[in-house]
C-alpha positions as CSV (number, residue, x, y, z in Angstrom):
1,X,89.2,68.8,93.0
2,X,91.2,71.1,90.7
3,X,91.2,74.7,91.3
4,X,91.2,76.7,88.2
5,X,91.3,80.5,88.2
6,X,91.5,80.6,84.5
7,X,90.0,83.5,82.6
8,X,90.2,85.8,86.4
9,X,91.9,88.4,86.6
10,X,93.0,89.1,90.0
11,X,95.2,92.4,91.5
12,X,97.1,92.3,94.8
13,X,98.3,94.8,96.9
14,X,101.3,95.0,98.6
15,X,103.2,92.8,96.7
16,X,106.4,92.7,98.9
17,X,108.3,89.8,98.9
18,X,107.3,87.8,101.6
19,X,103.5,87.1,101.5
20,X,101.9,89.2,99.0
21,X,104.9,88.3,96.3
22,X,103.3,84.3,97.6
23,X,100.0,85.1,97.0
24,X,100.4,86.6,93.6
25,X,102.5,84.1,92.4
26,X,99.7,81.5,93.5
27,X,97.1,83.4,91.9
28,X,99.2,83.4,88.7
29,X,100.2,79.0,89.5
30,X,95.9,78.5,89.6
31,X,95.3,80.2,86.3
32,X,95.0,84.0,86.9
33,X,96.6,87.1,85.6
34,X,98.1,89.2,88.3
35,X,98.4,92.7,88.6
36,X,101.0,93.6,90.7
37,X,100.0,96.7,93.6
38,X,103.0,98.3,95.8
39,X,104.9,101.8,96.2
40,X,107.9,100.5,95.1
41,X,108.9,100.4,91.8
42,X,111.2,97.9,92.9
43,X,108.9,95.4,94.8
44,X,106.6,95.3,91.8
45,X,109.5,94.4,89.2
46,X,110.6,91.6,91.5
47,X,106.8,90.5,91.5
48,X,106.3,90.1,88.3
49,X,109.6,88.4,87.5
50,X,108.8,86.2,89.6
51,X,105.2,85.3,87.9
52,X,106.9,85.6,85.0
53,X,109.6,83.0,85.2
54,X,107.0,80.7,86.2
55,X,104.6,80.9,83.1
56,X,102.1,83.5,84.2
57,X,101.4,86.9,83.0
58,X,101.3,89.9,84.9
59,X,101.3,93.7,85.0
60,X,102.5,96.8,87.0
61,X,99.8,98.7,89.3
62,X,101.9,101.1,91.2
63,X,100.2,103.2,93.6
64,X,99.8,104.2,97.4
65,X,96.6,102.2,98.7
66,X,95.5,105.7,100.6
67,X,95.5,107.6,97.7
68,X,91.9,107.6,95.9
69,X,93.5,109.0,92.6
70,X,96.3,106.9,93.0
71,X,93.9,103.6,93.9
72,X,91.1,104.5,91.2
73,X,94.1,105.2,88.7
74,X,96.0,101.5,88.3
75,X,92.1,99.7,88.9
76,X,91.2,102.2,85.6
77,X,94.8,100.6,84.2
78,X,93.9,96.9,85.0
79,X,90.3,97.3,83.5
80,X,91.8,98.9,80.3
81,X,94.4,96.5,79.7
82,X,92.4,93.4,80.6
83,X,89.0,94.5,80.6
84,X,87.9,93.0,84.3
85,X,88.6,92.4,88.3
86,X,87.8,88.8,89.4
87,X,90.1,89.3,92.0
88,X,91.2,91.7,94.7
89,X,93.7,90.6,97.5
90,X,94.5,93.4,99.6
91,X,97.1,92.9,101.7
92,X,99.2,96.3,101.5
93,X,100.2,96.9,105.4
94,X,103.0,98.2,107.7
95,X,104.4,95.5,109.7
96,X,106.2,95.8,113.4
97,X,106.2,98.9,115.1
98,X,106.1,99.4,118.6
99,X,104.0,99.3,122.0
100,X,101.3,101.6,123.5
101,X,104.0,103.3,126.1
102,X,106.4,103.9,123.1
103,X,104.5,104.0,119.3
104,X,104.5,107.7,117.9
105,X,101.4,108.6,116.5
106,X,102.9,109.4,112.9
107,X,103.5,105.6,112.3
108,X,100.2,104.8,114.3
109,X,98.6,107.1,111.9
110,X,100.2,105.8,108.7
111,X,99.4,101.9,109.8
112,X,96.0,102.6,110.1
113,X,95.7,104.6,107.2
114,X,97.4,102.1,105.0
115,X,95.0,98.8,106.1
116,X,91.8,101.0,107.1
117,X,92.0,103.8,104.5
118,X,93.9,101.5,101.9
119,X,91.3,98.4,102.4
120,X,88.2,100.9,102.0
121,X,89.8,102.5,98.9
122,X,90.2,99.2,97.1
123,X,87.0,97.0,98.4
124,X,85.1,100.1,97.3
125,X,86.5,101.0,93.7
126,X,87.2,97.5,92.8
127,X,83.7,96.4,93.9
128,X,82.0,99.6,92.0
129,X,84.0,97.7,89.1
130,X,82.8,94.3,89.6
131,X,79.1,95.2,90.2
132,X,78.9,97.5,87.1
133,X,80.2,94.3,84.8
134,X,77.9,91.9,86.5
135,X,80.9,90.2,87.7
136,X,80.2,88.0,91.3
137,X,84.2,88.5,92.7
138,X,86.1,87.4,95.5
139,X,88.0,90.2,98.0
140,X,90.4,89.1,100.3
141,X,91.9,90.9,103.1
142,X,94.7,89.3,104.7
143,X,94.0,89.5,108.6
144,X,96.8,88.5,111.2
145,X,97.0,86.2,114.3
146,X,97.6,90.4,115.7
147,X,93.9,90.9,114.8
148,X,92.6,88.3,116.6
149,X,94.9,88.0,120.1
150,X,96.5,90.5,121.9
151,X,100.4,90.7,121.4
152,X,102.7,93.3,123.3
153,X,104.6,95.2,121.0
154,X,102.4,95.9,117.7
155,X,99.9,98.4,119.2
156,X,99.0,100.0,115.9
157,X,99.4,96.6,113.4
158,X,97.6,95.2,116.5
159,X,95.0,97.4,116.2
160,X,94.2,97.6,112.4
161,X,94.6,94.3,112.2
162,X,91.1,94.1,114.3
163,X,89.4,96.3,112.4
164,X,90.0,94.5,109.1
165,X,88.2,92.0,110.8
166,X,85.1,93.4,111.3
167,X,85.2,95.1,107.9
168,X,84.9,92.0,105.8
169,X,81.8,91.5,107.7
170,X,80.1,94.2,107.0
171,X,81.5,95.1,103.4
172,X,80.3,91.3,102.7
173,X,77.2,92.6,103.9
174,X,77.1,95.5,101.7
175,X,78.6,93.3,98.5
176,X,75.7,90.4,99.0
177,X,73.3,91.6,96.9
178,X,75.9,91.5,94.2
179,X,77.6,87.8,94.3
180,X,80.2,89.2,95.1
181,X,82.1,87.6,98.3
182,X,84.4,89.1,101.2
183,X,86.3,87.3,103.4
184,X,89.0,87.6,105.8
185,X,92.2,84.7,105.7
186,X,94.5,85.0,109.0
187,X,98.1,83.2,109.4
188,X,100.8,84.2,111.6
189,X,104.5,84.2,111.2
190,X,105.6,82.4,108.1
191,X,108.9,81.1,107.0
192,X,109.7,82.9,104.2
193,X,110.2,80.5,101.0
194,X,110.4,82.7,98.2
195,X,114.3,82.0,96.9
196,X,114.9,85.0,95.9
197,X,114.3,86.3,99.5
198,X,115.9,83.5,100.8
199,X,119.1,84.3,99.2
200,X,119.1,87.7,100.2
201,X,118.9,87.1,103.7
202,X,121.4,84.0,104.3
203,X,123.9,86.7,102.5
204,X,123.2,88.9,105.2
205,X,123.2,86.0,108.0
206,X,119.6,86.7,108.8
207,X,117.0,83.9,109.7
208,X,114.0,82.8,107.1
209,X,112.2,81.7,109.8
210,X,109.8,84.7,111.5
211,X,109.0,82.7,114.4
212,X,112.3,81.3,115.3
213,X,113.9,85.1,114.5
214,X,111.9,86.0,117.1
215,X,112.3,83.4,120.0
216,X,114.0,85.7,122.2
217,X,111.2,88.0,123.9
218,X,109.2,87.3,120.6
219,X,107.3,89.3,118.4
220,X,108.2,91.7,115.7
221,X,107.7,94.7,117.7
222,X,110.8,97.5,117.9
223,X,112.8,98.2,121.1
224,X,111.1,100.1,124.4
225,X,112.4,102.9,126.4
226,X,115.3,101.8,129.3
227,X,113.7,103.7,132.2
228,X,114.2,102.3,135.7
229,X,110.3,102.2,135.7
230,X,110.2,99.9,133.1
231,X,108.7,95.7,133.0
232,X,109.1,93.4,130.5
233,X,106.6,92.5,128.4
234,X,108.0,89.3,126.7
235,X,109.1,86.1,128.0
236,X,113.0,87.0,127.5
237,X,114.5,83.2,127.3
238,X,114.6,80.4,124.9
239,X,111.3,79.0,124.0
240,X,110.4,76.8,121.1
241,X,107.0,78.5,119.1
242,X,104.2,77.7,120.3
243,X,102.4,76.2,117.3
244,X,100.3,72.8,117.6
245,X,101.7,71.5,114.2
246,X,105.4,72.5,114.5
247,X,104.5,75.2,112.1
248,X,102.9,78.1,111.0
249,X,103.7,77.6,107.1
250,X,105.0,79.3,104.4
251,X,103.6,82.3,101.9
252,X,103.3,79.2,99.0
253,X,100.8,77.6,101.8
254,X,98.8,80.6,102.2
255,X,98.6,81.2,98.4
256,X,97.4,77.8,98.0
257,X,94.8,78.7,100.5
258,X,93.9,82.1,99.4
259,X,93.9,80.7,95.6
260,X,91.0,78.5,96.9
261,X,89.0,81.1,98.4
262,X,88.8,83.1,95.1
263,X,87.9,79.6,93.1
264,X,84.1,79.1,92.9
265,X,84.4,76.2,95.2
266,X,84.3,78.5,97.6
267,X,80.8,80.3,96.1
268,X,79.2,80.0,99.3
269,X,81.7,81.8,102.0
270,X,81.5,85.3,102.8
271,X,81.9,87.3,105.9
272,X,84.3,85.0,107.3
273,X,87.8,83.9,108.1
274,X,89.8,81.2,106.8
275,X,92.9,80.8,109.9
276,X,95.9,79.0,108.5
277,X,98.5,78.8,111.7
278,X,98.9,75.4,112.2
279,X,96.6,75.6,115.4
280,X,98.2,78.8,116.7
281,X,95.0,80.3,117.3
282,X,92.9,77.4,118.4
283,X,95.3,76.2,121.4
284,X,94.5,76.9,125.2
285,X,96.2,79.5,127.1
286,X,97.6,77.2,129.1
287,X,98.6,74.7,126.4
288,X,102.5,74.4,125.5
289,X,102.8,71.8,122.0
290,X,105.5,69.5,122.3
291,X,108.8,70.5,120.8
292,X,108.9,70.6,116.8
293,X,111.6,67.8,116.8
294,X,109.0,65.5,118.3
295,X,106.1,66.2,116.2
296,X,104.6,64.5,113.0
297,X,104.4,68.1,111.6
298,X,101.9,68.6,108.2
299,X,102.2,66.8,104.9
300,X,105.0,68.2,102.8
301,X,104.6,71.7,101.0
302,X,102.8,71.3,97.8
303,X,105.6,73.8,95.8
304,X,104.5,76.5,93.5
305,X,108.3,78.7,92.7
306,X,109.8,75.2,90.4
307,X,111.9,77.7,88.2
308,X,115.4,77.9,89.0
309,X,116.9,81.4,89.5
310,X,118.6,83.2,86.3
């Protein structure tokens, strides 16, 4: 089977570069051109340099996912330059944060507006765009293993996280009559491959892995208070993660994922959720995987970055 996204034309938000620089760059590997959503300047250069070194086209769609100007602004810019949306991946959030007893409701606010408010905005305007042209698309909103299982630390990225889930259902409710799909696609912690990234952090002598960074009391949530009062919510020692396959994967692994859920293979599925964890999510409570060092693990990582850095 060879998945072609040729002639799509596919925008992503939050291009960061961790996941959503993956997933563009995958997008761009199967065929599509990618425009590249984030409030940095910055982030989006890196994107598209990225895409770029590797053969694909790409273009700029700066913006802040809760603003509707801002959001119906670059989809108007991405329709004018290439004339169409195939495509959307939204994937713009605020990671981390911190627990119920400690979050401030500024940043609760702000992580729900940017994957509530900022997922609305662009299902809506990019599927007003796809219906008017007759085009039957593919939306994408990246979930987390946060949406799906509670984790102490992450109260409002915990709680967004849900709600995305239940959106997809009902926008692909509302987007049926169209052809045009929604689905949901959840992984947990990846280790970060992208070399640029890479580079950046064994400069600073911080880990790639976000599952291993986070074996001591886990989790990507910020500190707690130190009243007397207080309990841990975290196993505090050494543990190695708790992931069926030895490991959760990489960005490249969910682009080759999410590049397959936009093909029209995939013409069928709508409303539901594509988990790539490496069994995370499918193990028993009470079920600890062997150590990684004594597993198979998965086939190797099909690779999509093959340029070498300028």
């Amino acid at each position: 089977m060879e998945i072609s996204l040729e002639g799509k034309v596919a925008l992503v938000t939050g291009v960061g570069p961790n996941i959503g620089s993956g997933i563009a760059l995958a997008l761009s590997r199967y065929g599509a051109k990618v425009a590249c959503n984030d409030v940095s300047d910055d982030v989006i250069k890196a994107a598209m340099a990225r895409i770029e070194r590797n053969g694909g086209e790409a273009m700029a769609a700066p913006g802040d996912v809760t603003d509707e100007a801002a959001v119906q602004g670059y989809v108007d810019a991405v329709l004018e330059k290439w004339g169409r949306i195939d495509i959307l991946v939204n994937n713009a959030a605020m990671l981390g944060g911190k627990g119920v007893l400690d979050e401030d409701a500024g940043t609760f606010e702000r992580s729900i507006k940017v994957s509530g408010l900022g997922y609305f905005l662009n299902t809506k305007i990019v599927g007003r765009a796809m219906a008017e042209r007759g085009i039957r698309g593919s939306i994408v909103c990246i979930s987390s293993s946060n949406g799906w299982n509670g984790s102490a630390g992450v109260i409002a990225y915990a709680f967004n996280k849900g709600g995305v889930n239940n959106f997809v259902r009902a926008a692909a409710m509302d987007l049926a009559p169209y052809g045009i799909r929604v689905n949901s696609y959840t992984p947990t912690a990846p280790t970060i491959d992208n070399p640029e990234l890479v580079a950046e952090l064994q400069a600073q002598g911080r880990p790639v892995d976000m599952l291993n960074a986070g074996r001591k009391g886990g989790g990507l949530g910020g500190n707690t208070g130190d009243e007397p009062w207080r309990r841990p919510a975290r196993w505090s020692g050494e543990r190695p993660p708790l992931v069926p396959l030895g490991s959760t994967g990489t960005p490249t692994d969910i682009g080759h994922a999410v590049a397959w859920l936009c093909s029209d293979y995939a013409r069928l599925i709508t409303g539901t959720d594509l988990v790539v964890d490496g069994g995370a999510r499918a193990k028993n409570f009470a079920y600890f995987p062997a150590d990684p060092e004594d597993l198979a693990g998965p086939v190797p990582l099909i690779p999509l970055d093959e340029t070498p850095l300028p």
